[in-house]
Residue frames as a rotation matrix with the C-alpha (Angstrom) as fourth column:
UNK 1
0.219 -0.305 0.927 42.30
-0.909 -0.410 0.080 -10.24
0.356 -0.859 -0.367 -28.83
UNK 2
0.010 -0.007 -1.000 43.93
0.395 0.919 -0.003 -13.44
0.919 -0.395 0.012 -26.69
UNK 3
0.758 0.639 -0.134 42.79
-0.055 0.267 0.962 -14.62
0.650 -0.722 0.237 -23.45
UNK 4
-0.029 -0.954 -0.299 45.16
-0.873 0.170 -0.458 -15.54
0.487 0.248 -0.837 -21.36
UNK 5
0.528 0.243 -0.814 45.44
0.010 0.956 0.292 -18.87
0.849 -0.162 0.502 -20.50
UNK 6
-0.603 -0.675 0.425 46.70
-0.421 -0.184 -0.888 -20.16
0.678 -0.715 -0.173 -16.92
UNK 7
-0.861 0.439 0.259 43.60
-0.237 0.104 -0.966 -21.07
-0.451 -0.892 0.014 -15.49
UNK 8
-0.177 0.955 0.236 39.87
0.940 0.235 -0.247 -21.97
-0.292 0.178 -0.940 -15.76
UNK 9
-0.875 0.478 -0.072 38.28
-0.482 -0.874 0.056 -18.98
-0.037 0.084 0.996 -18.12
UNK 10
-0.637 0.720 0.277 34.51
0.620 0.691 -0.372 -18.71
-0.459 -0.065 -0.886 -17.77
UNK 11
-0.769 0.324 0.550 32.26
0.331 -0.534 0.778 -17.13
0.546 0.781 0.303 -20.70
UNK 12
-0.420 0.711 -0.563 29.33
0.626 -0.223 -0.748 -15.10
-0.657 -0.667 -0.352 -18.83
UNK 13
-0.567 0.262 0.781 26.84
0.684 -0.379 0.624 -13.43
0.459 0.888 0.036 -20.70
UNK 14
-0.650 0.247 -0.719 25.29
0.470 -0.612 -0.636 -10.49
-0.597 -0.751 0.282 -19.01
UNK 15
-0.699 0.650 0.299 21.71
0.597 0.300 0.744 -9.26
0.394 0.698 -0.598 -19.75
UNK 16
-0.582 0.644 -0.497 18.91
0.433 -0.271 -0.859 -6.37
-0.688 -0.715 -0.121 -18.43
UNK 17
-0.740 0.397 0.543 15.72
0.195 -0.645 0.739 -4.58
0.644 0.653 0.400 -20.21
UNK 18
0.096 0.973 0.210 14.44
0.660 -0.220 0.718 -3.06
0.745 0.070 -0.663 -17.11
UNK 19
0.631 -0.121 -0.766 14.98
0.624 -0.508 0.594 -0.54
-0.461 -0.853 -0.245 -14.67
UNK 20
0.642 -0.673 -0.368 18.35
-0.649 -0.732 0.207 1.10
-0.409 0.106 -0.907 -15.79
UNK 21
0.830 -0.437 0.346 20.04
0.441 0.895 0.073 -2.15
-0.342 0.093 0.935 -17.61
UNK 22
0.304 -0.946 0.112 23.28
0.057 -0.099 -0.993 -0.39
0.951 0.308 0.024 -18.49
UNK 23
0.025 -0.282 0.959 24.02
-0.902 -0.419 -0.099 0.41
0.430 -0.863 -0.265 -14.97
UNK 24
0.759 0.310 0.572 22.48
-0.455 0.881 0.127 -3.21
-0.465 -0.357 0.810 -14.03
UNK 25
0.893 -0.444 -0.071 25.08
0.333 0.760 -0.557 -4.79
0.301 0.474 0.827 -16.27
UNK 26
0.028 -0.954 0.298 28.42
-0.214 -0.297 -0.931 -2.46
0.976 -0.038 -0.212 -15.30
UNK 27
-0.047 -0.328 0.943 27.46
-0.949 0.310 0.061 -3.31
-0.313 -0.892 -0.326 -11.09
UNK 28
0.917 0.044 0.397 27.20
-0.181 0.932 0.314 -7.02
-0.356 -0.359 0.863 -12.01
UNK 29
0.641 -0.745 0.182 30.53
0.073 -0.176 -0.982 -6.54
0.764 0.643 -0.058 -13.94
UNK 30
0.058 -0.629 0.775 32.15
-0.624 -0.629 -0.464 -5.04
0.779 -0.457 -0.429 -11.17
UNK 31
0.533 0.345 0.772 30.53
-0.792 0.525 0.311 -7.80
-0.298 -0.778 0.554 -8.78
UNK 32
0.991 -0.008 -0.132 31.83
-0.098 0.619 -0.779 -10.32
0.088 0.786 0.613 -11.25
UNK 33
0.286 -0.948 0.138 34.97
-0.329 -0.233 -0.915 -8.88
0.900 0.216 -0.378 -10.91
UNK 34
-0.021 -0.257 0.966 35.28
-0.915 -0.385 -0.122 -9.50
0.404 -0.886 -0.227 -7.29
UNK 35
0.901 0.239 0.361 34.53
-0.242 0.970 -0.038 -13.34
-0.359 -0.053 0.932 -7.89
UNK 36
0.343 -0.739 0.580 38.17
0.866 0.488 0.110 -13.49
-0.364 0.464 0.807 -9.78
UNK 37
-0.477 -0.617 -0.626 40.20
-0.015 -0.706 0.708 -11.37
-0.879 0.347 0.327 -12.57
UNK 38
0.927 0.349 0.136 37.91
0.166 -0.059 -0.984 -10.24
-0.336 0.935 -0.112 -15.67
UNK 39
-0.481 -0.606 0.634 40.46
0.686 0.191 0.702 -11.49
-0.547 0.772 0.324 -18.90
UNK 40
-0.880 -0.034 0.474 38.12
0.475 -0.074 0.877 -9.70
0.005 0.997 0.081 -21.11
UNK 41
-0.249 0.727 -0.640 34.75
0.288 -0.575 -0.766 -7.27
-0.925 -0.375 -0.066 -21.57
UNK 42
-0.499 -0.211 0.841 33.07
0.846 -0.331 0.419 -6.57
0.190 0.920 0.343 -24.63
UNK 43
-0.901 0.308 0.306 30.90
-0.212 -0.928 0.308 -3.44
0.379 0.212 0.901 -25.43
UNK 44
-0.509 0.845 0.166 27.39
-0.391 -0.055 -0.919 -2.83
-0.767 -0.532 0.358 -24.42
UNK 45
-0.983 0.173 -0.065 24.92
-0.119 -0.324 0.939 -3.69
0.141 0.930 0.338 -27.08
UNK 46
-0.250 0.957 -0.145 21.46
-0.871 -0.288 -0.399 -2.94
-0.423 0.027 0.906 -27.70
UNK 47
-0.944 0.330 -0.025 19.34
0.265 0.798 0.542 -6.19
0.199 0.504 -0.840 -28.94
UNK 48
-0.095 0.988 -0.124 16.01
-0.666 0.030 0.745 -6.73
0.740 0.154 0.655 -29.45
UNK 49
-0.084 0.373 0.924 14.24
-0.680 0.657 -0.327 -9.41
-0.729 -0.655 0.199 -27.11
UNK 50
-0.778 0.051 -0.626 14.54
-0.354 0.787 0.505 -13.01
0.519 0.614 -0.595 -28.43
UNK 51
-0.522 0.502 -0.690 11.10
0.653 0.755 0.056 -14.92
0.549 -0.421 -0.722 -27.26
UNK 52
-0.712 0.373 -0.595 8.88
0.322 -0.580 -0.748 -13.47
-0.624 -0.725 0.292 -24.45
UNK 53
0.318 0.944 -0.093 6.37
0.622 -0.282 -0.731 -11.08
-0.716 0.174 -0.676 -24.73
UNK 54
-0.240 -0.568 0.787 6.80
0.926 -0.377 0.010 -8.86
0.291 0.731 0.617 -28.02
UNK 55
0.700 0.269 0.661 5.73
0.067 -0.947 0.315 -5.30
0.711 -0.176 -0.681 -26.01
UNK 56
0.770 -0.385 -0.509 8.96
0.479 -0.179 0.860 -5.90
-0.422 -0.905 0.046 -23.65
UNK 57
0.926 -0.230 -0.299 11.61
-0.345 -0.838 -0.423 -3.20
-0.153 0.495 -0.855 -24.16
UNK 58
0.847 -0.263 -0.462 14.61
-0.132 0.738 -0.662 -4.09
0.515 0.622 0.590 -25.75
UNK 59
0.829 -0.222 -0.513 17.53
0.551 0.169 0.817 -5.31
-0.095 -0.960 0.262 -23.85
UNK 60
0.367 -0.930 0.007 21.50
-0.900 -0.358 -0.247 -3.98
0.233 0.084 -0.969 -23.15
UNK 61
0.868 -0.491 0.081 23.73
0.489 0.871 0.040 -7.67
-0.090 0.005 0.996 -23.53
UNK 62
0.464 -0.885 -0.045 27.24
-0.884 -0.458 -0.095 -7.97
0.063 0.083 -0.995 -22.82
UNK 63
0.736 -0.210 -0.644 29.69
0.305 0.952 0.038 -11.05
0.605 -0.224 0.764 -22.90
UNK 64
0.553 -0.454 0.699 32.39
-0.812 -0.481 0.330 -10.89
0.186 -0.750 -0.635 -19.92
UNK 65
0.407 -0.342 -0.847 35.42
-0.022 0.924 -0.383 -13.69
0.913 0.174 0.368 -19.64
UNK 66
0.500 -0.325 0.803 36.59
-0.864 -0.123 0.488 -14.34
-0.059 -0.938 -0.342 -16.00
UNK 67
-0.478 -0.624 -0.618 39.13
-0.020 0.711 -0.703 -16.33
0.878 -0.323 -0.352 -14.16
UNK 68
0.866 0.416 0.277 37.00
-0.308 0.007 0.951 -17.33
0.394 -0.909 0.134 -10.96
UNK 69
-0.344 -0.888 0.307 38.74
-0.625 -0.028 -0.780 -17.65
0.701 -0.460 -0.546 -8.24
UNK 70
-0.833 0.102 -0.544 38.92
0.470 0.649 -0.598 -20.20
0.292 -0.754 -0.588 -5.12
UNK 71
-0.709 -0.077 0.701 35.63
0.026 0.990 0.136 -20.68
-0.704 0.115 -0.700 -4.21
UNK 72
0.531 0.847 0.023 33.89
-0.181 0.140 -0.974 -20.20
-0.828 0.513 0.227 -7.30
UNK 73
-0.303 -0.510 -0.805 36.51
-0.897 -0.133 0.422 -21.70
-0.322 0.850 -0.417 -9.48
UNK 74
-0.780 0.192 0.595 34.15
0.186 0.980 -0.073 -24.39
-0.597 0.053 -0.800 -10.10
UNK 75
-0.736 0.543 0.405 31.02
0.202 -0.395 0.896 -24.14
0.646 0.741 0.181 -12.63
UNK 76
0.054 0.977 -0.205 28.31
0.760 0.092 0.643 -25.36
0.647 -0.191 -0.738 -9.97
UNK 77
-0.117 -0.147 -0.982 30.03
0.754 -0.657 0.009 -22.57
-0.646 -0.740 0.188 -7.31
UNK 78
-0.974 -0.225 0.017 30.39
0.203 -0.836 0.509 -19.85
-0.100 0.500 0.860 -10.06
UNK 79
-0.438 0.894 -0.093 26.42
-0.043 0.083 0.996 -20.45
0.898 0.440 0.002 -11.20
UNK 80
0.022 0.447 -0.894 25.61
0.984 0.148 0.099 -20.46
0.177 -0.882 -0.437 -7.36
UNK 81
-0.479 -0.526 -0.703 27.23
0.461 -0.832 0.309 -17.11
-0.747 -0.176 0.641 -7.39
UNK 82
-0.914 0.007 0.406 25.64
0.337 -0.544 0.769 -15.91
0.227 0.839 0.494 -10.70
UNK 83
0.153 0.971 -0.185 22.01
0.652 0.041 0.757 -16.65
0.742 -0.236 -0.627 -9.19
UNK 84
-0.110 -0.063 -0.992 22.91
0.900 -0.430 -0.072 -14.36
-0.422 -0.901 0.104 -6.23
UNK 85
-0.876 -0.385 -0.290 23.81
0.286 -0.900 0.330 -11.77
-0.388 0.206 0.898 -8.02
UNK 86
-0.601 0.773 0.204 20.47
0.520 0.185 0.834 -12.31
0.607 0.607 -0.513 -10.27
UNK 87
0.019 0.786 -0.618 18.56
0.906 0.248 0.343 -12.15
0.422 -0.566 -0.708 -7.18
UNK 88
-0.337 -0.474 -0.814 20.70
0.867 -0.494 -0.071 -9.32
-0.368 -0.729 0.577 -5.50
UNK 89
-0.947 -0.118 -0.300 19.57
0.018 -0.948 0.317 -7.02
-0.322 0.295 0.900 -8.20
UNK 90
-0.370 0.927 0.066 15.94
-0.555 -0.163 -0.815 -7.63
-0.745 -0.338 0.575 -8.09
UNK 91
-0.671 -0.234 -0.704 15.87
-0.722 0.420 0.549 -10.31
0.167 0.877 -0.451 -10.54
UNK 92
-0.227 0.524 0.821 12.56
-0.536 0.636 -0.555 -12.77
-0.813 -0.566 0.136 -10.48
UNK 93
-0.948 -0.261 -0.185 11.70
-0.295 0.491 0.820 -15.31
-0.123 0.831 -0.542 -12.80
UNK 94
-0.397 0.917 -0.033 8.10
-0.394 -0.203 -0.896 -14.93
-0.828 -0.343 0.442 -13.46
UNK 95
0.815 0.238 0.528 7.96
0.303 0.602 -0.739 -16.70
-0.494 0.762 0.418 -17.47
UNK 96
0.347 -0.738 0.578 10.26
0.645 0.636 0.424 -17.66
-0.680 0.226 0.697 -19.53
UNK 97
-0.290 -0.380 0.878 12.26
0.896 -0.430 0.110 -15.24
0.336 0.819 0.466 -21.81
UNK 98
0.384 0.889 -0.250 10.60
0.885 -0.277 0.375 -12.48
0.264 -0.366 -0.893 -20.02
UNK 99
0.490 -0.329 0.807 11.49
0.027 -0.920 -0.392 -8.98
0.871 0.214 -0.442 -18.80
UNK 100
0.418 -0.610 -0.674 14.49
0.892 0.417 0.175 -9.00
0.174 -0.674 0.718 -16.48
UNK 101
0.981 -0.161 0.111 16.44
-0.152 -0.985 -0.083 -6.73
0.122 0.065 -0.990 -14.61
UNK 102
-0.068 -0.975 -0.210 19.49
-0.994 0.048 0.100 -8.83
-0.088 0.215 -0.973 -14.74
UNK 103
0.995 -0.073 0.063 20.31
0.082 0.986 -0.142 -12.25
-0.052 0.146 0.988 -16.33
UNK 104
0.206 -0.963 0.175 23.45
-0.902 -0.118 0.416 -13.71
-0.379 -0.244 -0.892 -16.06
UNK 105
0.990 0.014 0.141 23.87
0.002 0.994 -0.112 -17.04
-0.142 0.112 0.984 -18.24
UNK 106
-0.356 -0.844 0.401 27.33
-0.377 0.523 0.765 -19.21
-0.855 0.121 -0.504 -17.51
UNK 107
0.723 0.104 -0.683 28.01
-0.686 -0.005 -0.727 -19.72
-0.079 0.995 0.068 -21.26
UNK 108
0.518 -0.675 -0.526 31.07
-0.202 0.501 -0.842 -21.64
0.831 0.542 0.123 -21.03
UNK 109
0.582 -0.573 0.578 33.67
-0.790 -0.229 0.568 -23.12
-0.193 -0.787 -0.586 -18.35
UNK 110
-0.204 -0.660 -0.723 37.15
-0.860 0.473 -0.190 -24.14
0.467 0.583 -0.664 -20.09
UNK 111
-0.797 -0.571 -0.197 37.26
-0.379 0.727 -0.573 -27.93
0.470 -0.382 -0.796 -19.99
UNK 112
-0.851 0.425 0.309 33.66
-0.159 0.352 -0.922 -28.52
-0.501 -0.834 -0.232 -18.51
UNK 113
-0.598 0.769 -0.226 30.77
-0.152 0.168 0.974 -30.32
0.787 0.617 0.016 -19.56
UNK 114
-0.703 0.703 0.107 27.41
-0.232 -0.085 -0.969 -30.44
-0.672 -0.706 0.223 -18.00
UNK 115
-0.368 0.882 -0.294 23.89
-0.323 0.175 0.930 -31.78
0.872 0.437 0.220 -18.72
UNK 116
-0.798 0.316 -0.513 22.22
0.574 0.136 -0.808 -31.67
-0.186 -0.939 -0.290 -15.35
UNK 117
0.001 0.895 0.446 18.93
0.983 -0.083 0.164 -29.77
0.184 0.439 -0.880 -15.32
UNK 118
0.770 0.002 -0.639 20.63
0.284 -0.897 0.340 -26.41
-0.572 -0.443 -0.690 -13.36
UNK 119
0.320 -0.732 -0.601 23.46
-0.189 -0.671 0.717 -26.61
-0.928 -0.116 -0.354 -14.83
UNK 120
0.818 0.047 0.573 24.02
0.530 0.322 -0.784 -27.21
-0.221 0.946 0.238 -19.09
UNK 121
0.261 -0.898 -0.354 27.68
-0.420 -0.436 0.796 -26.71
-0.869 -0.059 -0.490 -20.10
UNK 122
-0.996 0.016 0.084 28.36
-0.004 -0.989 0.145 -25.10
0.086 0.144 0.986 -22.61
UNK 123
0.042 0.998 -0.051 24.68
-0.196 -0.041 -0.980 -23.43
-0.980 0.051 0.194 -22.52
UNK 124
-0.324 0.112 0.940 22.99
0.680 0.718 0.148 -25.49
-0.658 0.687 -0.309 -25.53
UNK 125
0.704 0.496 0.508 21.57
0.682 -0.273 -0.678 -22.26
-0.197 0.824 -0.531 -27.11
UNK 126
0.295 -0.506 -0.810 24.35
0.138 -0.817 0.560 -19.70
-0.945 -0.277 -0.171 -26.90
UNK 127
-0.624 -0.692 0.363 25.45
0.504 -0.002 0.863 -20.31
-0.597 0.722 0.350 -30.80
UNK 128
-0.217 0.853 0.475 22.20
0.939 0.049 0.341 -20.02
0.267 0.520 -0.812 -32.02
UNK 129
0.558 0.765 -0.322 22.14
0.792 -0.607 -0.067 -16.22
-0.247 -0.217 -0.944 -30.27
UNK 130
0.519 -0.342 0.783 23.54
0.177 -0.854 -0.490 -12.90
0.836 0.393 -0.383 -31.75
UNK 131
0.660 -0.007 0.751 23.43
-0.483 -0.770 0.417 -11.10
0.575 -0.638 -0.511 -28.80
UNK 132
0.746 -0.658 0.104 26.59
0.115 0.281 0.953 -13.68
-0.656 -0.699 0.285 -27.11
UNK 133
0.413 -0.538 0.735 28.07
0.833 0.550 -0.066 -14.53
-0.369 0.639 0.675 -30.24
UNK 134
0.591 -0.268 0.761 28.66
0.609 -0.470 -0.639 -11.16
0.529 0.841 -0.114 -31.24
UNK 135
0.733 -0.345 0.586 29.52
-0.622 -0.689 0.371 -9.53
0.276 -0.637 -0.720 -28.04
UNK 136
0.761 -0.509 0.402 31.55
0.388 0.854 0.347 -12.85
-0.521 -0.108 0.847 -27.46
UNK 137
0.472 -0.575 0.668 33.48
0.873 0.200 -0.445 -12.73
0.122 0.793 0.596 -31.17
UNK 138
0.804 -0.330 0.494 34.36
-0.290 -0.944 -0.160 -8.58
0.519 -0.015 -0.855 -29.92
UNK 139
0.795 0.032 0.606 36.53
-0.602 -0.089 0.794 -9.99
0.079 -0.996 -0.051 -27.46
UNK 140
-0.073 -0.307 0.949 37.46
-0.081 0.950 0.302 -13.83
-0.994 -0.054 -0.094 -27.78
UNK 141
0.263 0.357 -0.896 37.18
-0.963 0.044 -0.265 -13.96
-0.055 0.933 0.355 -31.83
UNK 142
-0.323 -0.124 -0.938 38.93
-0.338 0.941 -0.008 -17.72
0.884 0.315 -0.346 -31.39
UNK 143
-0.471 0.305 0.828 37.26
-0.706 0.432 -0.561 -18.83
-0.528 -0.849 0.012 -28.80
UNK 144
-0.374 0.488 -0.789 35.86
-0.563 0.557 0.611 -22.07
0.737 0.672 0.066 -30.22
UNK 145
0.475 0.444 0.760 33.48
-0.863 0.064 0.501 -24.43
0.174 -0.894 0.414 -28.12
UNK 146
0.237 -0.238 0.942 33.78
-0.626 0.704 0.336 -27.87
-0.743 -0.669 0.018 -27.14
UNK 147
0.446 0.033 0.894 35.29
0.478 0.836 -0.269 -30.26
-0.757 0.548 0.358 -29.54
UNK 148
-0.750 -0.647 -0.141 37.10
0.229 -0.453 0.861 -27.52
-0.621 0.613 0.488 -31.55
UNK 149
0.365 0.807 0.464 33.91
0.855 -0.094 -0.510 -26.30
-0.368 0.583 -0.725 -33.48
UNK 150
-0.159 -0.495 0.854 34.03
0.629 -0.718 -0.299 -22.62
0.761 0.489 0.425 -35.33
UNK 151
-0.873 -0.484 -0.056 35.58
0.419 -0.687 -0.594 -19.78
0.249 -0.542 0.803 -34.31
UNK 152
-0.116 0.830 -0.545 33.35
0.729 -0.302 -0.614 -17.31
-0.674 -0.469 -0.571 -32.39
UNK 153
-0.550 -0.402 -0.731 34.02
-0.094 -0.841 0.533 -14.97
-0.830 0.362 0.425 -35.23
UNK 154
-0.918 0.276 -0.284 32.93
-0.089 0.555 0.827 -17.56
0.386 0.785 -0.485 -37.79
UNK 155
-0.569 0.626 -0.533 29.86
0.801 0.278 -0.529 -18.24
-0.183 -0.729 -0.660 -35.53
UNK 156
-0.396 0.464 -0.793 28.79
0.240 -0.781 -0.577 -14.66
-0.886 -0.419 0.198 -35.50
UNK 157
-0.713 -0.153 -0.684 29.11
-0.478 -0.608 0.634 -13.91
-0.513 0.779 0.361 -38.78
UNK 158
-0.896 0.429 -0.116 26.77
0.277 0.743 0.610 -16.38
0.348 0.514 -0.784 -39.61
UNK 159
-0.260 0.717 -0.647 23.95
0.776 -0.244 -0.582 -15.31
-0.575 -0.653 -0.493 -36.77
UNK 160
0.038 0.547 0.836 21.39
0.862 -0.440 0.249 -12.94
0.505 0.712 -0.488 -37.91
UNK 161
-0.653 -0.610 -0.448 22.71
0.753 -0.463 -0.468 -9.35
0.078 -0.643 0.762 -36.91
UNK 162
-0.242 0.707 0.664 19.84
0.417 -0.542 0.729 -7.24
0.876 0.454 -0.164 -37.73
UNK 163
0.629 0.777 0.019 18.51
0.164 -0.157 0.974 -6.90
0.760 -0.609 -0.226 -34.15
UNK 164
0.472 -0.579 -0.664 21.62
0.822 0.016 0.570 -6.29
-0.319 -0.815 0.483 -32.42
UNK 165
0.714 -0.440 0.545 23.10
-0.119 -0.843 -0.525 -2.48
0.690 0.310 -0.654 -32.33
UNK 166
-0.007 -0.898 -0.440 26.78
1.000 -0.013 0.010 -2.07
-0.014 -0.439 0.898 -30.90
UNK 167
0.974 0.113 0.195 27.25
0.037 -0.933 0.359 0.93
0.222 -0.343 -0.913 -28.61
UNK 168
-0.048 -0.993 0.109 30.99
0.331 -0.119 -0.936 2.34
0.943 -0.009 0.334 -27.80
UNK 169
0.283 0.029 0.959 30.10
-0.944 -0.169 0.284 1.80
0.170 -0.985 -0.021 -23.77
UNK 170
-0.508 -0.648 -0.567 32.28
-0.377 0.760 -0.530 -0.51
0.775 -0.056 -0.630 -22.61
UNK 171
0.558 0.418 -0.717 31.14
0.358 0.658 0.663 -3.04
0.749 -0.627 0.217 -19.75
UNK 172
0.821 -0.328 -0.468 34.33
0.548 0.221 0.807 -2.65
-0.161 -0.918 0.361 -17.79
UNK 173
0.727 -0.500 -0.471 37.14
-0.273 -0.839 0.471 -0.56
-0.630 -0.214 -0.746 -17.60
């Protein structure tokens, strides 16, 4: 699939394994949507939990590509905006890796680096995880990161898939 280009695209990864997390991921989708023009939406997918406790249930991950608009066409405004949403849907941060009812990690924003302690552009672990890379590579299959690295296709294929199940529920219309 291509993106289209024209503008700042930002990779968002979208995340819940509590309450109702499909539902939690299709209203931040829709919220998402109202921040700009979703380019792109992969499927839902089932994943295991990476880290955390090992008795939390397992999550629903999507990857979502946006064009923010004016004023969150900026990373630190878009990520001001992701934490809202976080919060809006009952989202606390009680230990790391933990059960969530909605994460939202900015994964990418064309053209932008970061290394601040809120904000890390691209996010430093995002290659290293199935559960973007694959819902990512459904979507964006060349998307490559900073510096021209491998495709997101190439990327996935490499990532251990074992723990990640693809469902035919889209994110977004």
């Amino acid at each position: 699939m291509a993106i289209p280009e024209g503008g700042p695209r930002a990779v968002v990864a979208l995340g819940a394994n509590l309450g109702r997390p499909e539902q939690a991921l299709r209203r931040a989708a829709a919220t998402l949507a109202r921040l700009g023009h979703v380019l792109a939406a992969s499927s839902l997918y089932r994943t295991r939990p990476v880290g955390g406790p090992p008795e939390q249930p397992h999550y629903c991950n999507a990857v979502l590509v946006l064009r923010p608009a004016p004023p969150w066409s900026t990373p630190e405004h878009l990520l001001s905006a992701l934490l809202a949403i976080e919060v809006a849907a009952g989202r606390t941060r009680r230990e790391r890796w933990g059960p969530r009812s909605l994460d939202l990690d900015l994964i990418t924003f064309e053209g932008e680096e970061r290394r601040g302690r809120e904000l890390h552009l691209p996010h430093p672990r995002a290659s290293e995880r199935a559960f973007v890379m694959i819902p990512l590579a459904e979507i964006w299959p060349a998307w490559r990161g900073p510096g021209g690295g491998a495709r997101a296709e190439e990327v996935a294929a490499a990532l251990d898939a074992s723990g990640v199940e693809a469902t035919d529920v889209p994110l977004w219309p």
